[in-house]
C-alpha positions in Angstrom: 6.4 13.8 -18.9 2.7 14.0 -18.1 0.9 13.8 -14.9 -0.2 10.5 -15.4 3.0 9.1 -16.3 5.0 10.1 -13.1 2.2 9.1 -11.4 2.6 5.3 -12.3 6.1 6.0 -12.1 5.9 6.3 -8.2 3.6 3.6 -8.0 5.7 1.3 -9.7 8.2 2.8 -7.3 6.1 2.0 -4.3 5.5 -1.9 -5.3 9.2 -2.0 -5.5 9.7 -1.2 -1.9 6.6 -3.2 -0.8 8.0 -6.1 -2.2 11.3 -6.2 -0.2 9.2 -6.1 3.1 7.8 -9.5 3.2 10.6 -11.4 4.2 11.9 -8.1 6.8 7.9 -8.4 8.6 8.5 -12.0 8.3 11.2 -12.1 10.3 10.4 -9.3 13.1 7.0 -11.1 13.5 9.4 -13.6 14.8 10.0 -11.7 17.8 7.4 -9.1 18.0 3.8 -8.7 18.5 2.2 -8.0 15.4 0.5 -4.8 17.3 4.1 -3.7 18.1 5.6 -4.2 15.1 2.9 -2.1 13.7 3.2 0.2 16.4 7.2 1.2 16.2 6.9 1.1 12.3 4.3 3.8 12.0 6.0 5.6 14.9 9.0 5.9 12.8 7.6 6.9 10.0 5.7 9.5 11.5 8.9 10.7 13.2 10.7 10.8 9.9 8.2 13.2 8.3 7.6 15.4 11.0 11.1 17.5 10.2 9.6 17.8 6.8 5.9 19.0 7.8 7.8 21.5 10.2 9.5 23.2 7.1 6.1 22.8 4.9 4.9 26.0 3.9 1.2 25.5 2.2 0.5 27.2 -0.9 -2.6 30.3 -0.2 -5.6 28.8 0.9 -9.2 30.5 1.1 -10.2 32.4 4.1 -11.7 29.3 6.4 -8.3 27.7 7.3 -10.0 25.8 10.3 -12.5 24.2 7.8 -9.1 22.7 5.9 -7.5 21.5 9.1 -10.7 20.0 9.9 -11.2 18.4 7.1 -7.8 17.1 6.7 -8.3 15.2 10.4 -11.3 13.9 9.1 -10.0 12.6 5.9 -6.5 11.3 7.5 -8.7 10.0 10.1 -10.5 8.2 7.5 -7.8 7.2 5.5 -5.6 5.8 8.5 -8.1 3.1 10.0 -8.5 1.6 6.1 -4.7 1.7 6.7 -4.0 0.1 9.6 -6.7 -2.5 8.9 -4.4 -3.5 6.1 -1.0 -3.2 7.1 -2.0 -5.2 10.5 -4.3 -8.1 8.7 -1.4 -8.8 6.6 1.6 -8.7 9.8 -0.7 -11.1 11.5 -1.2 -13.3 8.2 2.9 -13.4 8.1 3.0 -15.6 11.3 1.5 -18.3 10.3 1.5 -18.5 6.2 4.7 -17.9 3.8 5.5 -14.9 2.5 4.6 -15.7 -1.3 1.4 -17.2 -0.3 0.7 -13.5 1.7 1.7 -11.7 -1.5 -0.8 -13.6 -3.5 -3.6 -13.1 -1.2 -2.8 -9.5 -0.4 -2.4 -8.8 -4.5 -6.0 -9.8 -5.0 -6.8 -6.4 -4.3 -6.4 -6.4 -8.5 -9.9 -7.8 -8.5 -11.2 -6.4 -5.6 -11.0 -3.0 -6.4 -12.7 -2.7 -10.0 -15.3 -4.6 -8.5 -15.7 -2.3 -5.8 -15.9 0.6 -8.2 -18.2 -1.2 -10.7 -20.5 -2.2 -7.6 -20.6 0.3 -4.9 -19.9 3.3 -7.3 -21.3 2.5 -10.0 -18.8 3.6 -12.1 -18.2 1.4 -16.1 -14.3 0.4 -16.5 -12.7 0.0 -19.6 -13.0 -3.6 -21.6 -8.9 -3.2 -21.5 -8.9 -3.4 -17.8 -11.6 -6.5 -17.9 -9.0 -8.0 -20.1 -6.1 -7.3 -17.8 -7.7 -8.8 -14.6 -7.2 -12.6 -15.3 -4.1 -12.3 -16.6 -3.0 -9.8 -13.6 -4.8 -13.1 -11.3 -3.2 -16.4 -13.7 0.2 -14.1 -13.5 -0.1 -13.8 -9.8 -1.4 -17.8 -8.8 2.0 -19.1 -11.2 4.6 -16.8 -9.4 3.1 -16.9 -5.5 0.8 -19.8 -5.2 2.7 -22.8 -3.1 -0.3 -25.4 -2.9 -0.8 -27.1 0.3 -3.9 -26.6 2.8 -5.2 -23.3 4.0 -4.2 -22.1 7.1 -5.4 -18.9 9.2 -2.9 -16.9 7.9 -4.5 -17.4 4.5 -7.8 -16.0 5.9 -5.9 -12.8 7.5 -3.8 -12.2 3.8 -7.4 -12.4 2.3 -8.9 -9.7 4.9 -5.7 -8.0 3.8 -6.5 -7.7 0.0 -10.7 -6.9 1.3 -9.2 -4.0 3.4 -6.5 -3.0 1.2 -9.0 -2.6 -2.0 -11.1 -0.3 0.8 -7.8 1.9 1.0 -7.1 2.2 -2.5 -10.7 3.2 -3.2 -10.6 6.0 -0.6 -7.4 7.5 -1.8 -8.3 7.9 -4.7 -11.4 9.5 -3.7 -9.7 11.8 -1.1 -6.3 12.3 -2.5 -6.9 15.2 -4.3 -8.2 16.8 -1.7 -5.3 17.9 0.1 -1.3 18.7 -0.3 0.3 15.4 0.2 2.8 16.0 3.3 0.2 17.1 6.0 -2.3 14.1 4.3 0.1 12.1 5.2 1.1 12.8 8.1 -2.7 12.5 8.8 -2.9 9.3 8.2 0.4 8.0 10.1 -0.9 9.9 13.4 -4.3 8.1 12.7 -2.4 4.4 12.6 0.4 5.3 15.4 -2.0 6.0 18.2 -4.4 3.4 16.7 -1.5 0.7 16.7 -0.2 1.8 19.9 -3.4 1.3 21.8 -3.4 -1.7 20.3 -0.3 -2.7 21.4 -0.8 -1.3 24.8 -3.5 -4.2 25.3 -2.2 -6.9 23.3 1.3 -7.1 24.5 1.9 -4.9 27.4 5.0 -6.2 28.6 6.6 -7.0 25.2 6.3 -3.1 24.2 10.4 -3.0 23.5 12.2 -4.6 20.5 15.1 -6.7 20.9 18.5 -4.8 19.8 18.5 -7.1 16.6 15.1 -5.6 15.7 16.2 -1.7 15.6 18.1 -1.7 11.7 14.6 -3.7 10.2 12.2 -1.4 11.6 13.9 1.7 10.9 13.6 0.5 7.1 10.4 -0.1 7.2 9.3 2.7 8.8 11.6 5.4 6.5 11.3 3.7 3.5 8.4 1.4 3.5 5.9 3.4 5.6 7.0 7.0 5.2 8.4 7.3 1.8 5.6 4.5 0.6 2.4 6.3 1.9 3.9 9.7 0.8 4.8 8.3 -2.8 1.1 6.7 -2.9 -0.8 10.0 -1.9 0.6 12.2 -4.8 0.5 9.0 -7.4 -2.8 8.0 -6.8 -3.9 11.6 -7.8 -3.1 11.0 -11.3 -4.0 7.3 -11.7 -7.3 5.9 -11.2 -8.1 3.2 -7.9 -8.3 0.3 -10.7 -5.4 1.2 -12.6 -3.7 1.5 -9.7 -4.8 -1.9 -8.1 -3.0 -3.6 -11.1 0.6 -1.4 -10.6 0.1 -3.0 -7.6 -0.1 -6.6 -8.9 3.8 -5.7 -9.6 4.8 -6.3 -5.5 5.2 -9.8 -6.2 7.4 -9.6 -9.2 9.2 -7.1 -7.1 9.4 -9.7 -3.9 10.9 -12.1 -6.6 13.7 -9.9 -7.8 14.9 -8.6 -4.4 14.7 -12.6 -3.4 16.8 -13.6 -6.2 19.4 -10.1 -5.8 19.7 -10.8 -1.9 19.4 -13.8 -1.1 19.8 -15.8 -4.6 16.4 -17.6 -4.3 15.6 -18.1 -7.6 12.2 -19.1 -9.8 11.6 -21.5 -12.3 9.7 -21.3 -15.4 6.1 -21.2 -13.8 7.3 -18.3 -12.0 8.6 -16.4 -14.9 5.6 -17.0 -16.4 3.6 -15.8 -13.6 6.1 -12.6 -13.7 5.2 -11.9 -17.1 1.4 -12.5 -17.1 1.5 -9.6 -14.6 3.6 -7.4 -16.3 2.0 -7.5 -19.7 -1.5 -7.2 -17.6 0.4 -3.8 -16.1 1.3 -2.3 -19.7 -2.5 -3.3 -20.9 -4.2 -1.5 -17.7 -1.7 1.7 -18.8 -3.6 1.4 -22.4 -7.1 2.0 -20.0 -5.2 4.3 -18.5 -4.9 7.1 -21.0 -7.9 8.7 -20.4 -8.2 11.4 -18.1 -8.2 10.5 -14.4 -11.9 11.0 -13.3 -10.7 12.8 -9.9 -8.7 16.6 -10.9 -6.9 17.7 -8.1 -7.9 20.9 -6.3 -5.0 23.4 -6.8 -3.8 23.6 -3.5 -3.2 19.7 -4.3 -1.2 20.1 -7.1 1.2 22.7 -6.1 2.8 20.3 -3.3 2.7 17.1 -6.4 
C-alpha cells in the first residue's frame, strides 16, 4: 500500500471518530463550561500520550539538537492556538445550535481550504477537486441542514470551519517537519495551558466535572483528541490540505451512522442523498489526489510514520 493510500486511510479513520463526538460535546456542554470541557479534554489527551513520548526514541538527528526542540515549540506552538481556536468555536457553537446544523457549518472547511490555498498561496488545484467541491457542499446541506433561523451558535460553527481550514493549511505545511509523537504532543501542551487559562477566568469555581461527566471526557480525550490529532499529523504528511479538507467532509456521514448504530436515529432519502453526494465527491478528490503530495517529508519524519 502506498504512502498516500494509508494516509487517507487514517483520515478516513479520524472523521469516523470525529463524528461520534457531536452528540458526547453536546451533552457535557450541558453541564460544563465550554473552556473546561476544553480544558480536561486536552488534559487527558496530553496525559495519555505522555507514557508514549517517555518511551520515544528519535531516529539520529544533525548535530544542533536545540535548533529541533526549538523549532518543534515553535511549530506546536503554532499549530496548537489554530487548534484550540477550532475545537473551542465549535464547543461553544454546540450550546446553542444542533449538532447536525454544527457538522454542516464546521464541514465547510471543504471550501474554505482550496480557497485558502488558491488565494493566500497561490497554489492551482486540480479541475477534479473544483468538480468535487459542490457536490462535497449539496452532499453536506441534504444530510445536515435543518432549516429554521440562524442563531449564534450558527455564527460560532462558522468561525469553526474559518479556523479549522487555518489548521488544516498549517499541518500540512508543518507536518513534515517533525516525527509525529513529540509534534503532537506539542500541540496538546500548546491547547492545555491555553484552555486552562481560559478556564481559570471564565469559570473559576465550576473547574470540577460532575461524576457523570468522567467516562465522556476520558473518550474524548483518548480517542478523539489524542489518537485523532496523532492520526492527523502522520496522514496529513501524505495527503494534500485540499484533499484532505474533503476526507473530512466524511464527519457527517460518519455522525449519521454512529446515530443510526447507537441510538437508532435514522435518515430519510434527502439524507442518503446528502451521504452519497459526499462520498462520491471523496472518491473524485482521491482521483486529484494521485499526484505526488507537494510537501516530502524530511527523513527524520518519516521514520516515526
Amino acid at each position: 500500500m502506498s504512502s498516500h493510500a494509508r494516509g487517507v486511510l487514517l483520515l478516513i479513520l479520524v472523521t469516523a471518530l470525529w463524528g461520534s463526538t457531536f452528540a458526547v460535546v453536546k451533552t457535557l456542554g450541558e453541564v460544563l463550561d465550554p473552556s473546561v470541557l476544553i480544558a480536561w479534554r486536552f488534559l487527558i489527551a496530553t496525559v495519555a500520550l505522555a507514557p508514549a513520548l517517555l518511551l520515544y526514541r528519535p531516529a539520529a538527528r544533525g548535530a544542533n539538537t536545540n535548533l529541533d526542540r526549538s523549532s518543534l515549540a515553535k511549530d506546536g506552538f503554532v499549530l496548537g492556538l489554530w487548534l484550540i481556536a477550532g475545537y473551542g468555536t465549535q464547543t461553544i457553537a454546540l450550546q446553542t445550535t444542533g449538532a447536525n446544523r454544527a457538522a454542516f457549518f464546521t464541514a465547510l472547511s471543504v471550501i474554505l481550504v482550496p480557497v485558502w490555498l488558491t488565494f493566500a498561496q497561490r497554489r492551482p488545484l486540480p479541475l477534479t477537486l473544483w468538480g468535487a467541491l459542490p457536490l462535497a457542499v449539496f452532499g453536506l446541506a441534504f444530510l445536515s441542514w435543518e432549516g429554521g433561523a440562524l442563531v449564534v451558535g450558527d455564527a460560532w460553527a462558522l468561525g469553526c470551519a474559518v479556523t479549522y481550514a487555518g489548521f488544516i493549511v498549517t499541518l500540512e505545511r508543518l507536518a513534515h517537519r517533525h516525527a509525529a509523537l513529540p509534534f503532537t504532543v506539542a500541540q496538546l501542551v500548546t491547547v492545555t495551558v491555553v484552555a486552562w487559562l481560559w478556564a481559570a477566568l471564565a469559570a473559576p469555581n465550576n473547574l470540577w466535572p460532575p461524576p457523570q461527566a468522567w467516562l465522556p471526557l476520558l473518550y474524548l480525550g483518548i480517542a478523539a483528541t489524542a489518537t485523532t490529532t496523532l492520526l492527523q499529523t502522520v496522514g496529513q504528511r501524505h495527503v494534500s490540505a485540499a484533499e484532505a479538507s474533503l476526507i473530512y467532509a466524511l464527519e457527517p456521514v460518519t455522525a449519521t451512522l454512529f446515530s443510526y448504530l447507537l441510538i437508532d436515529e435514522r435518515v430519510g432519502l434527502r439524507g442518503a442523498l446528502g451521504g452519497l453526494l459526499v462520498v462520491v465527491a471523496t472518491v473524485l478528490s482521491q482521483r486529484a489526489g494521485a499526484t505526488p503530495h507537494a510537501e516530502t517529508p524530511t527523513p527524520t519524519a518519516q521514520a516515526d510514520t
